[in-house]
Every structure is written in C-alpha cells, then in structure tokens.
N, C-alpha and C positions, 0 to 999 in steps of 0.2 A: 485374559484379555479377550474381548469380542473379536467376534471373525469377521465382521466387517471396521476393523480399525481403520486397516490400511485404506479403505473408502472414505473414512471422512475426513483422514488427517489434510488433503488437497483445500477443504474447507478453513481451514486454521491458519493458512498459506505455506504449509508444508508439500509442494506438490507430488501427491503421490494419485490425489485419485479425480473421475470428473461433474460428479453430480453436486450437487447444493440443496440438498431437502432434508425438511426435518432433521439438520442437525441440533443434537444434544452434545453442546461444546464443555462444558463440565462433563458429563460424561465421558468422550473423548479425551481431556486430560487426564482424567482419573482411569483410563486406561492405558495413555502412554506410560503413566507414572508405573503401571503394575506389572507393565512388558519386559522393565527392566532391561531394554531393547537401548545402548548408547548412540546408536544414531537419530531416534528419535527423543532421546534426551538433549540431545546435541539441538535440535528444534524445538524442542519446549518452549525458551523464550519467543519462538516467530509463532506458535499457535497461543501461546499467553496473549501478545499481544493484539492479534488477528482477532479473538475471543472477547477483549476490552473493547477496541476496536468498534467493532459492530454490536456492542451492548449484548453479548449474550452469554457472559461467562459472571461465575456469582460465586465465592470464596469458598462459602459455607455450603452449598450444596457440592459445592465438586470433595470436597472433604467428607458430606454424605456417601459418597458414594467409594470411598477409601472405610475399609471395614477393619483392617487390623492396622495397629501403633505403627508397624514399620514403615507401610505405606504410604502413612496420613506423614509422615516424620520425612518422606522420598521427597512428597507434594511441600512441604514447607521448604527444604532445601533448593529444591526446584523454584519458587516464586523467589525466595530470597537471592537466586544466582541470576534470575534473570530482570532484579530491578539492578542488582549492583549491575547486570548489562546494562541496561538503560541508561543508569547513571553513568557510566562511563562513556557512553557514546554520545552523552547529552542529551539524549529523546527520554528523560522523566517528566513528568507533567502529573496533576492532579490525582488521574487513577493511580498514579502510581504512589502517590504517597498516601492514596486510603488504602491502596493494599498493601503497603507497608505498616499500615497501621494493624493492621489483621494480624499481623506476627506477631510471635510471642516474644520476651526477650531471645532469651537462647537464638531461634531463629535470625535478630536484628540485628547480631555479634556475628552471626553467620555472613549476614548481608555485609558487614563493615570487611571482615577478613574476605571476602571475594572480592570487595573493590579495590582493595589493594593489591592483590595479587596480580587482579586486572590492569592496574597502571602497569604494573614491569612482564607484564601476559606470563605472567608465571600459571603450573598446571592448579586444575582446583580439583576438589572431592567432594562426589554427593554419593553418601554411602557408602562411604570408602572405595567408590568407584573414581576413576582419577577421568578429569576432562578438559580439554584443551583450551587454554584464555581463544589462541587464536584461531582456534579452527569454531568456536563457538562466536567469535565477531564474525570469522568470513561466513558462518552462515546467517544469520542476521543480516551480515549489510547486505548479503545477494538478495536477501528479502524484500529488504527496503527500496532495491536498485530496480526491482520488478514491479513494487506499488509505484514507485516514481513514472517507471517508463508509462504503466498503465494510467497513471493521471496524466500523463503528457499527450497519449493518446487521446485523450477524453477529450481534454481542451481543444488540440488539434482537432478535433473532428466536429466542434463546439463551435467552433471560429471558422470552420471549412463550409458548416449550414449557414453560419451567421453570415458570410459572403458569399455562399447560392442563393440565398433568400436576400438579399440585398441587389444583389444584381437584377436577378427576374423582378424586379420592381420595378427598374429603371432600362433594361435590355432586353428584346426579346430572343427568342433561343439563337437567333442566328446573330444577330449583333454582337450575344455573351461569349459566342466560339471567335469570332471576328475578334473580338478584347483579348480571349485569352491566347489565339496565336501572336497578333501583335507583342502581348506580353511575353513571351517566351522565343521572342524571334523567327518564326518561322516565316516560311514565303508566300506571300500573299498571291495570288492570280490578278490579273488588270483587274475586273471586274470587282475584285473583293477589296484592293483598294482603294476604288474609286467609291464604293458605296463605304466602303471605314472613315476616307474623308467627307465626305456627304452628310452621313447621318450619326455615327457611333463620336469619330474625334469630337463631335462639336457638343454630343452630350457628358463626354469625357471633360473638358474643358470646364461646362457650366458644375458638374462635381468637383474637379480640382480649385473651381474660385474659392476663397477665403472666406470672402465677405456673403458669399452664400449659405456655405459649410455653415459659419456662426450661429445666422441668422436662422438655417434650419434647428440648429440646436435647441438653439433659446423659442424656437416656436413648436418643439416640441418638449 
C-alpha cells in the first residue's frame, strides 16, 4: 500500500485526510483493497461511492492496478458488498447497475447472498474476513448524514445571498439593519422608529402587496 493512503482516502468521504488534488480514485481503491486493513474495508462502499459520485472512478482501470488474482478477487467482493449496500438502503440508481453489470457471475451470487444477509443484518465475509451488516450501514449512513448536512449548508447560504442581494436592491444598509432588528424583535431607539415608519414600513408594505408581487413576476 502507498504511504500516502491515509491522505487521500478523506477524498473518497472517508475522513481521514485534508487536501483534494490530483486524486487517482481507482488508484486509492485499489489500495484499500490491498491494505487488507478492516476498517477501511468497512468504508469501501462510502469511497466507491464518493468515486461514482464525482465521475472519477472506472472499473477496469482500478482492476489494472490489482496485479495478483487474490486481489482483483478482494476488489470484486468489495463492489458486490457494497451495491447489495446500496440496494438495501435504496440509493441504487443507474451506476449502479452498470457496475453490476461488470461482475461476473460468481461475483453477482455474491451480490444476491449479501443482500440477504443484509435484510436480517446478519455478519458477511469478504475473504474470509467476517464484516459487520450493521456496523457497515452505521458507517455509510454517517456518510450520507454529512453530504446531507453539507447540501443543506450550500442552500442555506444560497438563499442567505439570494436575500442579501434582494434586499440591497430595495434597502439601503441602514434601512436593511432597521428590517432586520424589527424582524428579530429587538428595541428600536425613538429615532429609529420613527424613521422604520417614515421610510422602511411603507417600502415593506408596497413588497408585501399581492397584486404587485404578481405583477413583478409576470413583468419579469
């Protein structure tokens, strides 16, 4: 196994490491496969799919780079444990049945006897190495639970510009702070009152009409 493993596997969404360059993601699996290392067989399926994913993993070249049968034989067990993941948890889609298609039989019997095993989370074996139904979901869904949060963030911060940039259109900096203490409750001074009713409430108002709203729609 290369000495910089534990660097790229963070790339795979295995976090272990912090940079993002030049990864060779086939490469990378085809060195977990040879580590022979259960905890990061245990992450196989989250860098499989991280690899799909971002369009940079390729069947037949990670299989180049697996040089002896036992190997190449680890890496087929490995893709077939973790589409029967897939399949179980419900996230198979398209890639996943062309790389089911890539197996061989033998291999696709493999895939069928881990889905099952999987419904009643009984243990499995790759290589005669025994591995956990459930400890292999809880690490996949922690996976999944981290792309989520991080797409949540994105949006969140998508719709936080989309409402800075909407505002400074219609507000100027100091009107926009005036909008957002009123929005949040806080205590206004006389002065900031009287200038909130004056000038902000009454552009607030002409925003909250209906028959505006619409009418901006349809004239944009």
């Amino acid at each position: 196994m290369k000495n910089n493993l534990t660097e790229n596997l963070n790339q795979l969404g295995f976090p272990v490491m912090k940079k993002e360059e030049k990864l060779d993601v086939n490469a990378v699996l085809a060195d977990v496969v040879k580590s022979k290392d259960m905890r990061l067989w245990d992450g196989f399926p989250v860098m499989l799919a991280s690899g799909v994913k971002k369009g940079f993993f390729d069947f037949q070249k990670t299989v180049k780079y697996l040089k002896n049968k036992s190997d190449k034989n680890i890496f087929y067990e490995l893709t077939a444990l973790s589409l029967a993941l897939y399949r179980n948890l419900n996230l198979d889609n398209n890639q996943s049945k062309e790389l089911y298609n890539s197996l061989n039989l033998s291999d696709k019997n493999k895939y069928n006897a881990y889905l099952e095993k999987m419904k009643n989370n009984e243990d499995l074996f790759v290589a005669k190495r025994k591995i956990s139904s459930r400890r292999l979901k809880d690490t996949f869904r922690n996976y999944a639970f981290k792309e989520k949060a991080k797409l949540k963030e994105l949006l969140e911060l998508k719709d936080e510009y989309n409402l800075e940039f909407a505002l400074s259109q219609v507000f100027s900096p100091k009107q926009k702070d005036l909008f957002y203490k009123k929005l949040k409750n806080e205590k206004l001074t006389k002065t900031e009152k009287e200038y909130f009713s004056r000038t902000v409430k009454k552009k607030l108002m002409a925003l909250a009409n209906n028959e505006l709203h619409s009418l901006a729609q349809k004239s944009l």
